[in-house]
C-alpha positions in Angstrom: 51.9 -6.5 40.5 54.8 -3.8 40.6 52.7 -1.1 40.8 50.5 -2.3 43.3 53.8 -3.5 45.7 55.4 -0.3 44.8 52.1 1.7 46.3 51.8 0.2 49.5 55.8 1.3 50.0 54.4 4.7 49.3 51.4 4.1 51.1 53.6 2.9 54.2 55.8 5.4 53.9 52.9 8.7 53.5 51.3 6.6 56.6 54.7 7.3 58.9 55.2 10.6 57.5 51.9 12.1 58.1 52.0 10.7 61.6 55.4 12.0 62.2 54.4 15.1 60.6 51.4 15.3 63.6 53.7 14.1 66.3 56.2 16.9 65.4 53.4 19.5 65.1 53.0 19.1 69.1 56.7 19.5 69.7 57.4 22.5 67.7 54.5 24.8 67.8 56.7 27.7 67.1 57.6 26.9 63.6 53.4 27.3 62.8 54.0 30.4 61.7 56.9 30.3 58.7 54.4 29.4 56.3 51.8 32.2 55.8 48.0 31.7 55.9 48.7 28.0 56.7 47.1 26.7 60.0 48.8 23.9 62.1 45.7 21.6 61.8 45.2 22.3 58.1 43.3 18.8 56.9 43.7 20.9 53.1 47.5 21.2 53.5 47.7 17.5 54.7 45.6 16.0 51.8 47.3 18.4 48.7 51.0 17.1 50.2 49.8 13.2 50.7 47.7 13.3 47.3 50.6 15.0 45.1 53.1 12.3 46.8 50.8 9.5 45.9 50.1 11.0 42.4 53.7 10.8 41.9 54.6 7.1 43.1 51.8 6.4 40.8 53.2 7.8 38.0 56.8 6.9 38.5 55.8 2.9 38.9 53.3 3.4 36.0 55.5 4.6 33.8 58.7 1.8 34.4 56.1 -0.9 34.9 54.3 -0.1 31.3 58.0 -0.2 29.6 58.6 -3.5 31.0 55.7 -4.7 29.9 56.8 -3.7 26.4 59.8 -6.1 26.6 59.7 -9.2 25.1 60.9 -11.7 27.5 62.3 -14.0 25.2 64.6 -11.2 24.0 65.6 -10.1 27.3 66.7 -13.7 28.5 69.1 -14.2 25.3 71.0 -10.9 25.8 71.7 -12.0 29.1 
């Protein structure tokens, strides 16, 4: 449950940058040429970023959501 609420943030949050990242690419067409042997309209450049974001939500909700799982709930409601 936490890691699937915690991917559609990320999800959401790719989603509005990779369409800000397009609107912006029509606005500033002179800044196409700091990166080197990277096209505007590169689909490669768009999936790498988006899939290397995603990889990391993943692993960063996988890896809290796994050690509360490993906590004994009985445990955690006396402490408190």
């Amino acid at each position: 449950m936490i890691v699937h609420q915690a991917m559609r943030m990320a999800g959401t949050g790719l989603l509005v940058g990779v369409v800000s990242a397009i609107a912006l690419m029509r606005v500033l067409p002179s800044f196409s040429h700091l990166l080197y042997g990277v096209g505007q309209w590169d689909p490669l450049k768009f999936l790498g970023d988006s899939a290397v974001l995603l990889l990391a939500a993943l692993s960063a909700c996988y890896v809290q959501a796994s050690r509360a799982m490993r906590t004994d709930p009985m445990n955690s409601l006396r402490s408190e």
